[in-house]
C-alpha positions in Angstrom: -8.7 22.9 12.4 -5.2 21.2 12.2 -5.6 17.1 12.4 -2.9 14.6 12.5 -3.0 11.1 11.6 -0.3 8.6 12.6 0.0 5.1 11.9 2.6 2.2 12.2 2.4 0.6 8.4 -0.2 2.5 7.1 -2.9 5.0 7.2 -6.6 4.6 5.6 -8.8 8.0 4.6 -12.1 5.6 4.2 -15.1 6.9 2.2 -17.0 10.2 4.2 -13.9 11.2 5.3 -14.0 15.4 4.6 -11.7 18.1 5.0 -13.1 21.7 5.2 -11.2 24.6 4.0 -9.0 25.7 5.7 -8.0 23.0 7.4 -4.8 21.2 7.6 -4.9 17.1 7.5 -1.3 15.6 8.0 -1.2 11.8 7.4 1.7 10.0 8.1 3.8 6.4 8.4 6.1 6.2 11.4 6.7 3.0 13.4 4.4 3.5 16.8 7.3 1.7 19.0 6.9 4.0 22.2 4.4 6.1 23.7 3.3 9.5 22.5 6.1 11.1 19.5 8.4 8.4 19.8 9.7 10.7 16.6 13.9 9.4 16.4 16.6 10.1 13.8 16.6 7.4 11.3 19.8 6.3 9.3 20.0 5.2 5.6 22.1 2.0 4.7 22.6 3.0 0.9 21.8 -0.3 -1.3 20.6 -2.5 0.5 17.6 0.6 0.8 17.1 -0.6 4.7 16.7 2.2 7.5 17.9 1.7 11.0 16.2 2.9 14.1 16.4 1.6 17.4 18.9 -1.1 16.5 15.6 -2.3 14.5 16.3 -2.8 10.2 13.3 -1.7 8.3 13.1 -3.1 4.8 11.0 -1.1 2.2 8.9 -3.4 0.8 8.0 -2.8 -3.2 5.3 -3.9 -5.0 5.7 -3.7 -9.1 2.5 -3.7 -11.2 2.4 -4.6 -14.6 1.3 -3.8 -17.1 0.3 -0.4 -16.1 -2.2 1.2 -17.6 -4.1 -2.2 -17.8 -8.1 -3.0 -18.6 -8.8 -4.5 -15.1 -5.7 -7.6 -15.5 -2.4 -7.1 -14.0 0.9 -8.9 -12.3 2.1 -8.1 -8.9 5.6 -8.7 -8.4 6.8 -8.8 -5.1 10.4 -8.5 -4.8 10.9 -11.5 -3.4 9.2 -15.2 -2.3 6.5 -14.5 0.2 3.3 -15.9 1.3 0.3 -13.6 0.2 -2.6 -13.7 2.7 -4.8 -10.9 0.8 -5.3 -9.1 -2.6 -7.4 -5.8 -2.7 -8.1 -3.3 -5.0 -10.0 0.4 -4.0 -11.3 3.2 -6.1 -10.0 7.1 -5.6 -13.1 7.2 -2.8 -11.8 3.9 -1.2 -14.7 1.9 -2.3 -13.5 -1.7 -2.4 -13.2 -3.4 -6.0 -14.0 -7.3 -6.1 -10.9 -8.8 -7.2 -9.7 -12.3 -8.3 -5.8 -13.4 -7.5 -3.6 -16.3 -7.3 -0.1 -16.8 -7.0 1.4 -17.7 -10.3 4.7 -18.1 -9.5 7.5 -17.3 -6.3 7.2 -13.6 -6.7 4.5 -12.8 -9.0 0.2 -12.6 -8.2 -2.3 -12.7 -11.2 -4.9 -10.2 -10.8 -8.5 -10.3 -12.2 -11.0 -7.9 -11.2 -14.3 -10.1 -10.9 -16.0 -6.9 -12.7 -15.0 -4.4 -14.7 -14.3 -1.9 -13.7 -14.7 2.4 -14.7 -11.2 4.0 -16.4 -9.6 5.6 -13.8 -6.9 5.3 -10.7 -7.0 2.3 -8.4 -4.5 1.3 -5.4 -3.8 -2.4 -5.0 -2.9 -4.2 -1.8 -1.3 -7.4 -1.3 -1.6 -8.2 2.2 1.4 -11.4 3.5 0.6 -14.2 6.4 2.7 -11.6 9.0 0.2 -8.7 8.0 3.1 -6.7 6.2 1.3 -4.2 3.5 2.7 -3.7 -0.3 0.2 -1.4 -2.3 0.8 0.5 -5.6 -1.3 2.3 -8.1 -2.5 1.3 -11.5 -4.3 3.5 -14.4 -7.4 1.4 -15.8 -7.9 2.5 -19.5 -10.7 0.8 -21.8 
């Protein structure tokens, strides 16, 4: 069974999600601006790191996590001055981690999780007001 999954900013594989052997899952980010494959040739501006499609500028948006490995208490840098609407952090299974975050200064979120959590992988997500996504990954070691 081949599957296909397409989304706009981003795509989730939430928990009971299975692939049999066998099978071929494809996930993938493309911006869903026209019906069916609106698949187009995209053009790379060099440093400013912007793509062009459509006459539309797409920025890639980083997100810098520090320090990484960490025990459960990290920095977010953003890049750049935004206004952070959500902070989350998920297990390897997607399981949602409770976690504590303010904005400490113009580019940078503190992060807490409220417990502590297993060594391991974790993605984090800050979420802005415009419902732009920025995740990375951090390495939890006790």
């Amino acid at each position: 069974m081949d599957v296909s999954y397409r989304g706009g900013t981003e795509v989730r594989l939430l928990p009971g999600f299975h692939a049999q052997g066998g099978s071929t899952c494809h996930a993938f980010i493309h911006p869903c601006n026209g019906p069916g494959n609106s698949f187009k040739m995209m053009s790379y501006h060099g440093s400013s790191g912007s793509i062009e499609e459509d006459g539309h500028v797409y920025i890639p948006l980083p997100l810098k996590i520090y320090p990484n490995p960490n025990v459960g208490q990290f920095t977010v840098e953003l890049g750049e001055e935004i206004s952070v609407s959500s902070g989350e952090m998920f297990d390897g299974l997607g399981k949602a981690i409770p976690l504590t975050w303010r904005v400490s200064m113009e580019e940078h979120v503190q992060c807490q999780s409220n417990t502590p959590p297993h060594s391991g992988v974790y993605w984090v997500r800050m979420t802005t007001l415009h419902g732009q996504s920025r995740s990375g990954m951090i390495q939890v070691q006790h």
